[in-house]
Backbone as CSV, one residue per row, in Angstrom:
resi,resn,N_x,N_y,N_z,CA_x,CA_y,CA_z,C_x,C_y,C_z
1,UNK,-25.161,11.109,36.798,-24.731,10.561,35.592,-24.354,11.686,34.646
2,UNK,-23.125,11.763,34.035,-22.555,12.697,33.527,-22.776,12.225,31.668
3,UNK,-23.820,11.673,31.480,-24.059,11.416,29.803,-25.368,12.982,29.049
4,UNK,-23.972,13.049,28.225,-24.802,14.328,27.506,-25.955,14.123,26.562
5,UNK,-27.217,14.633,26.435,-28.145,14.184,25.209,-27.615,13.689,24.227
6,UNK,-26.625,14.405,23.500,-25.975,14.064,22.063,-25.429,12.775,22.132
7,UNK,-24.997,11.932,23.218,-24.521,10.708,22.860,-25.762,9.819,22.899
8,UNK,-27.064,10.486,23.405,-28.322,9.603,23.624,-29.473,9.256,22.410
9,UNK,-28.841,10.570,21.080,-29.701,10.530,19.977,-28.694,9.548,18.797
10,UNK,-30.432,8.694,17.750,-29.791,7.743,17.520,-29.052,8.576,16.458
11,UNK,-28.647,7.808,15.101,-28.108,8.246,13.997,-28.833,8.455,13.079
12,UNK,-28.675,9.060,11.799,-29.954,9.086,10.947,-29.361,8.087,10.164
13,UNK,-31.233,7.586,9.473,-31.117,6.074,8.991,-30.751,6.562,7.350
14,UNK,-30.930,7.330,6.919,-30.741,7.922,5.071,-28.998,7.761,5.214
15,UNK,-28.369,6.928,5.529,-26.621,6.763,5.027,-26.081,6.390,3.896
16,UNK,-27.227,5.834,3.052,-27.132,4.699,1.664,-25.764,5.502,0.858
17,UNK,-25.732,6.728,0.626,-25.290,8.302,-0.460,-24.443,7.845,0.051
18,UNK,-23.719,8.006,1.578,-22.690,8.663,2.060,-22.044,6.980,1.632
19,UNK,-22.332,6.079,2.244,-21.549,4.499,2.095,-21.583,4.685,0.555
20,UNK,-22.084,4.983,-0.470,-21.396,5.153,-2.178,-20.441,6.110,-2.288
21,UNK,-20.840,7.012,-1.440,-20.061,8.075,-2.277,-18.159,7.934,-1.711
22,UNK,-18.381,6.992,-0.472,-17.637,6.728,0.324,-16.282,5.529,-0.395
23,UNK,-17.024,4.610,-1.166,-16.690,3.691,-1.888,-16.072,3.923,-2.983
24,UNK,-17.074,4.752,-3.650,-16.587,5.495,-5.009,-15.301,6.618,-5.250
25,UNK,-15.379,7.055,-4.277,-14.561,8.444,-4.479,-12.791,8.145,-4.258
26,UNK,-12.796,6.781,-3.619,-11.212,6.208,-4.132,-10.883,5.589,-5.048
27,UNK,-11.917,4.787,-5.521,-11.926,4.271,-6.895,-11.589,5.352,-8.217
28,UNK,-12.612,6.335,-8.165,-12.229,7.426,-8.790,-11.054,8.491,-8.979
29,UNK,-10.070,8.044,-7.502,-8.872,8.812,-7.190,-7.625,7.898,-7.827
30,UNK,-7.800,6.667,-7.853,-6.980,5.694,-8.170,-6.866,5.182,-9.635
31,UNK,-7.818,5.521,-10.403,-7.832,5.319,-12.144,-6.750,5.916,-12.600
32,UNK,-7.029,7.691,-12.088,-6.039,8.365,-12.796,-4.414,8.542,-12.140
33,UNK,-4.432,7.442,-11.316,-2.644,7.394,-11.104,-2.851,6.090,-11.545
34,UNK,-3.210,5.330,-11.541,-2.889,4.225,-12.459,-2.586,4.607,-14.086
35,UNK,-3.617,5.378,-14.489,-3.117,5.682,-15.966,-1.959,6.133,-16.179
36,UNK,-1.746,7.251,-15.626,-0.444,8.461,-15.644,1.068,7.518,-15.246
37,UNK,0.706,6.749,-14.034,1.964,5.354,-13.611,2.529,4.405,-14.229
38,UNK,1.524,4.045,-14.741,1.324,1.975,-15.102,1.131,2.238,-16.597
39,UNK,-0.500,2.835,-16.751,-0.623,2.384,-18.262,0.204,3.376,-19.859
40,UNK,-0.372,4.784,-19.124,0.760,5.618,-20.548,2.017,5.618,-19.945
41,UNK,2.733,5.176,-19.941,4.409,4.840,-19.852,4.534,3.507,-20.418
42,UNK,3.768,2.465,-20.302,3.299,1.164,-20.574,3.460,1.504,-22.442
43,UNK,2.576,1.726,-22.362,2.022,2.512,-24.116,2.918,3.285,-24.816
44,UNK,3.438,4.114,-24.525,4.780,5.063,-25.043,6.001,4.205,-25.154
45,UNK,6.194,3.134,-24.138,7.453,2.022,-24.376,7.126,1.229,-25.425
46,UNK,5.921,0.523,-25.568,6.019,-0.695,-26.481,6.095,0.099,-28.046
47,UNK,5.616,1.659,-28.335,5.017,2.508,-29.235,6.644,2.770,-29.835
48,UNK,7.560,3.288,-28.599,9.226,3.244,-29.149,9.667,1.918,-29.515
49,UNK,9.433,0.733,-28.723,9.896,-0.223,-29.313,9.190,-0.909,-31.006
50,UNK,8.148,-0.605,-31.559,7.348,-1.039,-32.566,8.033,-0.089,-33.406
51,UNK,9.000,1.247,-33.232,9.413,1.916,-33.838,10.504,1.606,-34.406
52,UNK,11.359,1.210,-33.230,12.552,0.567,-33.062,12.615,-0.910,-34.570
53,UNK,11.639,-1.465,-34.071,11.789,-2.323,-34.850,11.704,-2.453,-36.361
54,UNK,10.874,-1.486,-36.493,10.242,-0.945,-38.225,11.600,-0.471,-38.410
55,UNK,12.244,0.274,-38.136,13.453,0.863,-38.736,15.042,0.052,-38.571
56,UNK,14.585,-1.320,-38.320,15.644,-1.369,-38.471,15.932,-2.233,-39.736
57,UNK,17.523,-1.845,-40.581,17.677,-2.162,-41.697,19.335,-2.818,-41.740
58,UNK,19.518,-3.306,-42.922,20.641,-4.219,-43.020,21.629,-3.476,-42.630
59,UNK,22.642,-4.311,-41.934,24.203,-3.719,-41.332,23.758,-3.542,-39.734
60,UNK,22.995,-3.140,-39.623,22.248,-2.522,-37.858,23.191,-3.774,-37.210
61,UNK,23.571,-3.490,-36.067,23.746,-4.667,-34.960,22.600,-5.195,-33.929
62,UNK,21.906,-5.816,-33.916,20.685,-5.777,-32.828,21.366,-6.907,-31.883
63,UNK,20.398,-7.197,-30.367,20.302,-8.137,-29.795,19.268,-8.634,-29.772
64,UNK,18.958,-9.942,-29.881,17.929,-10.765,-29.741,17.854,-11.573,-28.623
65,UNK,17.583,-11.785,-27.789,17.415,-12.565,-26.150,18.742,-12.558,-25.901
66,UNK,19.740,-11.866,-26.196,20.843,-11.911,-25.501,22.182,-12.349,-26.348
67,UNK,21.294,-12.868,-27.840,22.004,-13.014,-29.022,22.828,-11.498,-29.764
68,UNK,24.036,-11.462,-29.898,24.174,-10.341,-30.401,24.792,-10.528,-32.224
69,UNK,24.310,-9.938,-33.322,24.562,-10.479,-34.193,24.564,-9.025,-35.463
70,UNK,24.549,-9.095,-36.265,24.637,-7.906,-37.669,23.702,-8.403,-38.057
71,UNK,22.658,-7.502,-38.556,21.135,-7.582,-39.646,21.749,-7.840,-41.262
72,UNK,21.422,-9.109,-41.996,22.408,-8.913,-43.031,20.744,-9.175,-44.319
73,UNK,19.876,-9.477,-43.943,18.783,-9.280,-44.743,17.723,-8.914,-44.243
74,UNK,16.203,-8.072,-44.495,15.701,-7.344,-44.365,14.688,-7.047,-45.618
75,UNK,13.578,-8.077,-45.654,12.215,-7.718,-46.183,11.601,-7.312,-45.752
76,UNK,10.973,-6.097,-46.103,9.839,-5.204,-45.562,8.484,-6.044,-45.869
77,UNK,7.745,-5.923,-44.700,6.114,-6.489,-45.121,6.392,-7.996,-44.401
78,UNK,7.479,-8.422,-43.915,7.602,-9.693,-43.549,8.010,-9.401,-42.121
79,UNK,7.876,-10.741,-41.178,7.621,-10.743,-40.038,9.156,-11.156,-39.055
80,UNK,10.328,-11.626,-39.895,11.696,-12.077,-39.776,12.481,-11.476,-40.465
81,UNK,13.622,-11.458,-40.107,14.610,-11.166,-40.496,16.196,-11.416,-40.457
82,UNK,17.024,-11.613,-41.625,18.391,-12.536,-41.057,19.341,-11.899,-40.688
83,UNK,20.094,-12.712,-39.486,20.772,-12.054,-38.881,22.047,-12.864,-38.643
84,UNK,23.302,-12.563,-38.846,24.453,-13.351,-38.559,25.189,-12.959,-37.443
85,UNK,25.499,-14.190,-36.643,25.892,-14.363,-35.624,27.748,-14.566,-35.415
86,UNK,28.302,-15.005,-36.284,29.401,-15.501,-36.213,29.418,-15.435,-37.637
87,UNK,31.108,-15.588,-38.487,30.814,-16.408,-39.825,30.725,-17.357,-40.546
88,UNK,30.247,-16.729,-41.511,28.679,-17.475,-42.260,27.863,-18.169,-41.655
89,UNK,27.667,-17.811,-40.351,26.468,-18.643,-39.117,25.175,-17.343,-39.381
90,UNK,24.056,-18.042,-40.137,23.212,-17.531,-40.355,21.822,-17.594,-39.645
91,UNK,20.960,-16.865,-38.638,20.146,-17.360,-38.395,18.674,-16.086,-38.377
92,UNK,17.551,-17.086,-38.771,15.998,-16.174,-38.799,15.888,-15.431,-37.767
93,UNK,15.312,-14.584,-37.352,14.731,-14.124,-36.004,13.383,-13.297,-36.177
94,UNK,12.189,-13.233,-35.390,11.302,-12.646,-35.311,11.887,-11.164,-35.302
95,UNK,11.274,-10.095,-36.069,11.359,-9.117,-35.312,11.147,-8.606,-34.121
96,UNK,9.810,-8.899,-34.060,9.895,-8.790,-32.814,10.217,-8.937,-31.541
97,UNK,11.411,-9.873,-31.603,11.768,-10.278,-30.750,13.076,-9.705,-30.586
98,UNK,13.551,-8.687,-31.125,14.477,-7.752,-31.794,14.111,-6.865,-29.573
99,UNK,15.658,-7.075,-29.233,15.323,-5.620,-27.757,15.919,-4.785,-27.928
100,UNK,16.846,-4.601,-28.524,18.123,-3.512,-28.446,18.762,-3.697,-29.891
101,UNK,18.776,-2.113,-30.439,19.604,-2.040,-31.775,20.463,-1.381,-31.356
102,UNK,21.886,-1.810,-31.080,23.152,-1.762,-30.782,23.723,-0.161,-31.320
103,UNK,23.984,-0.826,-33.017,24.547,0.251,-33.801,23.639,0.539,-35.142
104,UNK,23.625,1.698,-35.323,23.045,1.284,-36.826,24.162,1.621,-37.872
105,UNK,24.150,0.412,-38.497,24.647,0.188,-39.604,24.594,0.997,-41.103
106,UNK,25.614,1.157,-41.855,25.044,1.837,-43.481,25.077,0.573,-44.449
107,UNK,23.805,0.826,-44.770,23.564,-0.396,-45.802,24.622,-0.499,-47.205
108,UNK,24.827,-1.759,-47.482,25.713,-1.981,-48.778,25.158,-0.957,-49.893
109,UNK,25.898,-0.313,-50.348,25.303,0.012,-52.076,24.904,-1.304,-52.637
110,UNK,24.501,-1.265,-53.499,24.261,-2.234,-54.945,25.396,-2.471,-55.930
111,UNK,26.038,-1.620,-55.751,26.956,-1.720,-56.617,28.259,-1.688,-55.928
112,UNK,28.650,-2.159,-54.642,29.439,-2.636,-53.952,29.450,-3.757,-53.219
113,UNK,28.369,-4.264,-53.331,27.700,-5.701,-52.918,28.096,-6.443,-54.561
114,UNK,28.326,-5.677,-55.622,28.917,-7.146,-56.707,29.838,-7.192,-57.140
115,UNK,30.796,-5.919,-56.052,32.466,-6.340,-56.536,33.252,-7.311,-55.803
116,UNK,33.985,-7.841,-56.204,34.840,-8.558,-54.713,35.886,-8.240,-53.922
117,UNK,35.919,-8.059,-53.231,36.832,-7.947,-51.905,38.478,-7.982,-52.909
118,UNK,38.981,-6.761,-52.470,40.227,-6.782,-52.635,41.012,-7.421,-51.342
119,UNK,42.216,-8.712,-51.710,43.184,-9.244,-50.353,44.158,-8.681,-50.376
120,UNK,44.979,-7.253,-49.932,46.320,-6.823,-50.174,47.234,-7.476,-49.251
């Protein structure tokens, strides 16, 4: 019979460490590509878009779900903002719901917003 001792001794019974450490040590490998992958790229997008949205001001062109329209009012501290679609087709929109600012716009003076339109 050609069986060597070493296949005849049992195993040692103390394995408890090795089956944790065994378990653990991919768990531990896999957090930090999830973070670096998934979550900060995750975080840095919505952080440009919350940016995106704070700045935008009257004249801007945005899209809204696919709506494309000119920002024609713009209260700060408020959660909407109006936006025209066509003319004098006026409609609310969440900011946030604001995906894409097209162009940005230069806002009216004040004092070109109360003259009227020359027709040559």
């Amino acid at each position: 019979m050609f069986i060597t001792p070493a296949f005849a001794q049992a195993a040692g019974g103390g394995g408890s460490m090795d089956q944790l450490t065994s378990l653990l040590f991919p768990i531990l490998l896999v957090l930090p590509i999830f973070y670096f992958l998934i979550i900060r790229p995750q975080n840095k997008r919505q952080k440009e878009h919350e940016e995106m949205v704070n700045a935008i001001r009257r004249g801007d062109t945005i899209v809204v779900n696919g709506i494309v329209g000119k920002v024609t009012k713009v209260v700060d501290g408020e959660k909407t903002l109006t936006m025209e679609i066509a003319d004098n087709v006026r409609i609310q929109v969440v900011r946030a719901s604001v995906s894409e600012v097209r162009a940005k716009g230069e806002p009216v003076a004040a004092n070109d917003a109360a003259k009227p339109a020359d027709n040559k």
